[in-house]
C-alpha positions in Angstrom: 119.7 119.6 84.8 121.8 116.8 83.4 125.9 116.0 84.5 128.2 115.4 82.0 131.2 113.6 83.0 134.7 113.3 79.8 133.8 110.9 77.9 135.9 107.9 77.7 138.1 106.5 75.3 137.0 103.4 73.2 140.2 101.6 74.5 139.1 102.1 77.6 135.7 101.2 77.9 137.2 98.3 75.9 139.1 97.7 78.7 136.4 97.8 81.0 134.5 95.1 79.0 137.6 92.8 78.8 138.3 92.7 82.5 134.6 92.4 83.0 134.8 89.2 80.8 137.7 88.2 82.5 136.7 88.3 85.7 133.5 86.2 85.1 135.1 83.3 83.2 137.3 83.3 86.4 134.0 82.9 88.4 132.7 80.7 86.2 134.0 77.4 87.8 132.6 78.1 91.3 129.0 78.2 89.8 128.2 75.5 92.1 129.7 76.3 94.8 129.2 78.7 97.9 131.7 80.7 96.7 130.1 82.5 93.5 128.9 85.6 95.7 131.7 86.6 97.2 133.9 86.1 93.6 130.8 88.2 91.4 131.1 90.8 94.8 134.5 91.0 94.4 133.9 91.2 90.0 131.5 94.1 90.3 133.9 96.1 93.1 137.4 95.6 91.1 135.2 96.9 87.7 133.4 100.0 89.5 137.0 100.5 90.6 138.1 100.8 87.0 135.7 102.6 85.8 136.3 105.4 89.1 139.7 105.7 87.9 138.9 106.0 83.8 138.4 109.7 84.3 140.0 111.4 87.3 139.0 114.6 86.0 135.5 115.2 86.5 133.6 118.3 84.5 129.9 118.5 85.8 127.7 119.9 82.8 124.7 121.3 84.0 121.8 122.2 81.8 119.1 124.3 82.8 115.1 125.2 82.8 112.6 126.4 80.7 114.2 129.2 79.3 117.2 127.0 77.9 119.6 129.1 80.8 122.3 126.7 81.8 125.5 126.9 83.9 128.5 125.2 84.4 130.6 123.7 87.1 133.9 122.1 87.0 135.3 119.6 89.5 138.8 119.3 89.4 140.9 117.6 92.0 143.6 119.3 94.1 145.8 116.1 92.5 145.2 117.0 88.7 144.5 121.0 88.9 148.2 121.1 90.7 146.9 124.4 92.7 144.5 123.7 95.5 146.0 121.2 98.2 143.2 119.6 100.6 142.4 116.4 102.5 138.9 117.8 102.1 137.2 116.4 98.7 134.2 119.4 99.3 137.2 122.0 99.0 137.8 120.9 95.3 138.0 124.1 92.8 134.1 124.6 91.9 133.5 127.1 89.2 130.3 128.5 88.2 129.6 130.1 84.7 126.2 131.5 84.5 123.0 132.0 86.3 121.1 129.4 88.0 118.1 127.6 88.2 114.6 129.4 87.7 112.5 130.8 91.0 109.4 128.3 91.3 110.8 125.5 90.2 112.2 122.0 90.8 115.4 120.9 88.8 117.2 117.6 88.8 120.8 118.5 89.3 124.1 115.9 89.5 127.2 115.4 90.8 129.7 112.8 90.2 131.1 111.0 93.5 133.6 108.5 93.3 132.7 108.1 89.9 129.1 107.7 90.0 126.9 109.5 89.2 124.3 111.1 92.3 121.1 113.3 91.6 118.9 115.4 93.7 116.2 118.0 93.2 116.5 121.5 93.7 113.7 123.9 94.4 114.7 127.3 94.3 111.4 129.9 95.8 109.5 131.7 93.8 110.6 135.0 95.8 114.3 134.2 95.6 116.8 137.6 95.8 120.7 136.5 94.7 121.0 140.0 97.1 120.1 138.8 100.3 121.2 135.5 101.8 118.5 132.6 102.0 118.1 129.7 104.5 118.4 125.8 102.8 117.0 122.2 103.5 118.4 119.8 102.9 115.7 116.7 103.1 116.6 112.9 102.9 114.0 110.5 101.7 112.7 107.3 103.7 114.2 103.4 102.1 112.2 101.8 99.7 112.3 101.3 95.9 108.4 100.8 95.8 105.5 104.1 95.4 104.6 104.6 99.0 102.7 107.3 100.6 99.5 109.0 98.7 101.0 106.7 96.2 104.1 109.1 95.7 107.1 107.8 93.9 110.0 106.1 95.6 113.2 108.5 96.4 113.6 112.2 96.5 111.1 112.8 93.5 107.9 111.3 96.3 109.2 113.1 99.0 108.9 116.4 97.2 105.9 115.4 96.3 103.9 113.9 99.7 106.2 116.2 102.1 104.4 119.8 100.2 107.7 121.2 101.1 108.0 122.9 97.9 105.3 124.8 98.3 106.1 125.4 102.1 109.4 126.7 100.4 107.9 129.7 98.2 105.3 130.4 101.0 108.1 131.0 103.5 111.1 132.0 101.1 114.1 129.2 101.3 115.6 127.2 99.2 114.8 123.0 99.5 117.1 120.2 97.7 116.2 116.9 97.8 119.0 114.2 98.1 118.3 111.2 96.4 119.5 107.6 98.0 120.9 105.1 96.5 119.2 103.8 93.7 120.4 100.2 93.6 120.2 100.0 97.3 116.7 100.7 97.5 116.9 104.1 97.7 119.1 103.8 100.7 121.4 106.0 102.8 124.5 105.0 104.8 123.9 105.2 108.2 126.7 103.5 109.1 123.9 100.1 109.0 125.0 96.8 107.2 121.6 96.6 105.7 121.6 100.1 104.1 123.9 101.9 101.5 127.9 101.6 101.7 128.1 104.5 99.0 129.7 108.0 100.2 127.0 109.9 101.3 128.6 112.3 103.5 130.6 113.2 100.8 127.5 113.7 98.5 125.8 115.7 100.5 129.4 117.8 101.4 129.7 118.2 97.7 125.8 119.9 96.6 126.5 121.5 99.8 129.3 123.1 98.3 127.8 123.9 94.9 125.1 125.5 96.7 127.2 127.6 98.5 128.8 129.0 94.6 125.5 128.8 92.4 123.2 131.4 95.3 123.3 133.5 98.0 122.7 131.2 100.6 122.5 132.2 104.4 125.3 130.0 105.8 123.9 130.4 109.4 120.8 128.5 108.3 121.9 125.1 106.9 119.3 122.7 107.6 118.7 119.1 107.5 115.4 117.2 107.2 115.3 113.5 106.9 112.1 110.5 106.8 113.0 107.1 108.1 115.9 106.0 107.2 116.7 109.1 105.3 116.7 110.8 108.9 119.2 108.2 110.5 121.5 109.3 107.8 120.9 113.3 108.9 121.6 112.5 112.3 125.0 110.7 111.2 126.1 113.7 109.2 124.8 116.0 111.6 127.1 114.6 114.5 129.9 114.3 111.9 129.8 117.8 110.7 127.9 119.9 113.5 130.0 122.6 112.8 128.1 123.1 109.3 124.4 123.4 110.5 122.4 125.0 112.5 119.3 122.1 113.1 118.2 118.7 111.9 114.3 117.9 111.7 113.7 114.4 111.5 110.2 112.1 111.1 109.9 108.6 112.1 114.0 108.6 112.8 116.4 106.6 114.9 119.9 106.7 115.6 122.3 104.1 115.6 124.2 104.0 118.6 127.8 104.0 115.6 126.8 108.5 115.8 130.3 110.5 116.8 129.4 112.6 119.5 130.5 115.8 119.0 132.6 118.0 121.3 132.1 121.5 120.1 129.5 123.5 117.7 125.9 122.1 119.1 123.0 122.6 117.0 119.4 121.9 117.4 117.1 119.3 117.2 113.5 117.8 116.4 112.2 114.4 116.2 108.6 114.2 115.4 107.0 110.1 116.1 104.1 108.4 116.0 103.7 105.7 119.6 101.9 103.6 117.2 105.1 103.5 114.8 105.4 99.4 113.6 108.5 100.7 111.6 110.2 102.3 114.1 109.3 101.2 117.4 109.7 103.8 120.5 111.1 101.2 122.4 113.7 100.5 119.3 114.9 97.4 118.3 117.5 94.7 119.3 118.3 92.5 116.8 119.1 92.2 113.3 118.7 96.2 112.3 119.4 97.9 115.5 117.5 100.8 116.4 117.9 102.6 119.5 115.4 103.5 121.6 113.5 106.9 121.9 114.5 107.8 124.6 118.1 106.8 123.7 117.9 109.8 121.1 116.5 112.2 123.6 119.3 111.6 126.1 121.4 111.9 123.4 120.5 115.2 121.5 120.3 116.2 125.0 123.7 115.6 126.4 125.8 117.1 123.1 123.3 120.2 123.6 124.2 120.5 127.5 120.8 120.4 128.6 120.8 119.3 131.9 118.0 120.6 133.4 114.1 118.1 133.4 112.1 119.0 129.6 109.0 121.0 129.8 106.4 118.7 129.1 103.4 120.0 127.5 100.6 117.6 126.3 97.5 118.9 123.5 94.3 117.7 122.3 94.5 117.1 118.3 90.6 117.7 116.7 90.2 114.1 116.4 90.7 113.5 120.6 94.5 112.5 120.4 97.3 113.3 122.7 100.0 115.2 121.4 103.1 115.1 123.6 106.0 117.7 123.5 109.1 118.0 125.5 110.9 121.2 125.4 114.6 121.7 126.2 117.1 124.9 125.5 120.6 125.5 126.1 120.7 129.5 126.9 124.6 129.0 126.8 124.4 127.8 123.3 121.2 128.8 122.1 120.3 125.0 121.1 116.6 123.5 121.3 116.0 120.1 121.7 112.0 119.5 120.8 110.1 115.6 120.9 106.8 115.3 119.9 104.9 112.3 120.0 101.3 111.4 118.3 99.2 108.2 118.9 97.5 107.1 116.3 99.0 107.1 112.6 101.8 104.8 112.9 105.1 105.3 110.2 104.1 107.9 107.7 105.1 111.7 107.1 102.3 113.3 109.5 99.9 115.6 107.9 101.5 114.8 104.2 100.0 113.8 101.4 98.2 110.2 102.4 98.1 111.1 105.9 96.4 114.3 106.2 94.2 112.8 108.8 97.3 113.0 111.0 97.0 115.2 114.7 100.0 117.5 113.4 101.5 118.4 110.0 105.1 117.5 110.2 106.2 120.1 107.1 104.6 123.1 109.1 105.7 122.0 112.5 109.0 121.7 111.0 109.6 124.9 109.5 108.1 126.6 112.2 111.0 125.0 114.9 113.9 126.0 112.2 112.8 129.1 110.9 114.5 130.9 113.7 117.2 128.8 114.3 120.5 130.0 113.4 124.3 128.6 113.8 125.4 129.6 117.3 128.2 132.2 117.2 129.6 130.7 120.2 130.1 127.2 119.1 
């Protein structure tokens, strides 16, 4: 599925062109100097800003799949339609004209956020009923521009693809959509982390949120989030941001930040699956340059926004090949909230059980599923 966003004038992309000129003549002088990245940083940002403005009206053409079925949805701010008044970008009108994507199958979809241009994959099961409400993930990929594992392709596109959670998705009947980072950043997220992303994310993900919610019959108690790496820093961040909108995050290989908002009201639940052997992302965190908190940082964490007070149930497994897994257990019967940590020994950073590390003592897709399945957005919080 492709996004069309109005075409521009020719005096304004002409415009565009002539401040972009403009702009690097001024530079031009400083060539020597220490200034030039700043002055091209400043270039680039004052141009993207043009270009943002161009078009304030945004009308998202989206094509469709095999059969040549296609739909439409039109964006239209509260400023230009003159109708709908909201601080809220996700509340913008969103209008859907016809039927959506087909059951079994993965479609690129767009949206346009602060004039850019954002994809992500949607796989729709093959058992999909429009009559009766169906659980979504939402899955965030790991940083990196290069193939990585099982020699899958960088971004959302590999993660579909070494994760298996398409399949998982017509096997167990819910709907998966596959964010894709930043392209220019390295496939990045923002995570609130200078190294990472500064593009809108939360707002990204608020807005396929919200053409989700007007394209299918989604079950709005069973919003998930799923996130690898970095990708699962950024689910924690919009997780504590927006708790009120989902019901679990699942993350692999993940840290938090320490910058997370924690929230006051509407818990949700949590799992954090980790290798001890991680060189990426250490248990013990790290300090300096990229802060990562530590492990058990996150624990107390996910623990104290849940309520749980009380010591974990610890339970520890022999994996076939002779590893330990380790699992603490805690619940919220107040709330209804799980807290789950598992650790493994002895694959280090990868996507356990996934294609290029099916050696692993787990598999991270079914453990996954089978923690959120069941989880549901507390009516009490």
């Amino acid at each position: 599925m492709v996004n069309r966003l109005s075409p521009m004038t020719n005096n304004r992309k002409r415009s565009i062109r002539a401040l972009s000129l403009k702009l690097t003549l001024a530079c031009s002088p400083y060539l020597s100097t220490g200034l030039i990245a700043p002055l091209i940083a400043a270039a680039v940002f004052v141009t993207s800003e043009f270009k943002a403005m161009a078009e304030p009206v945004q009308t998202v053409g989206i094509t469709g799949n095999s059969k040549g079925e296609s739909k439409k949805v039109a964006l239209m701010s509260a400023k230009d339609s003159g109708k709908t008044k909201s601080k809220d970008k996700t509340n913008e009108q969103i209008h859907i004209d016809s039927a959506a994507s087909k059951p079994g199958k993965t479609t690129r979809e767009t949206v346009a956020i602060d004039g850019r241009e954002r994809q992500y994959f949607q796989h729709i099961p093959s058992r999909y009923n429009s009559a009766k409400p169906t659980a979504v993930m939402l899955v965030f990929n790991g940083w990196g521009n290069k193939r990585g594992q099982g020699n899958s392709k960088a971004g959302a596109e590999g993660t579909e693809q070494f994760t298996g959670l398409s399949e998982k998705a017509d096997k167990e009947n819910f709907i998966v959509v596959y964010l894709d980072g930043y392209q220019k950043n390295e496939y990045s997220w923002n995570n609130g982390q200078w190294f990472f992303s500064k593009e809108n994310d939360l707002e990204f993900t608020n807005r396929v949120i919200e053409v989700l919610k007007h394209s299918f019959n989604i079950d709005k108690e069973r919003l998930y989030l799923v996130g690898y790496s970095q990708g699962a820093s950024f689910a924690h961040r919009f997780a504590t941001t927006f708790p009120e909108k989902i019901a679990a995050v699942a993350s692999v290989g993940g840290w938090i930040t320490g910058k997370e908002q924690k929230p006051t009201c509407s818990p949700y639940s949590c799992i954090e699956i980790h290798s001890a052997s991680d060189p990426t992302v250490p248990l013990d965190g790290r300090s300096w340059w990229l802060k990562m908190k530590p492990q058990e940082e996150l624990k107390k964490f996910y623990r104290a926004i849940d309520g749980m007070d009380a010591e974990p149930q610890r339970i520890t497994t022999k994996a076939p090949d002779g590893s330990e897994i380790k699992t603490e257990i805690s619940k919220c019967k107040a709330n209804g909230t799980e807290f789950r940590y598992i650790t493994i020994d002895n694959i280090g950073h990868k996507w356990f059980g996934g294609k290029g590390a099916e050696s692993a003592a787990i598999n991270a897709t079914d453990t996954i599923w089978d923690f959120l399945k069941d989880k549901k957005k507390s009516v009490k919080a």
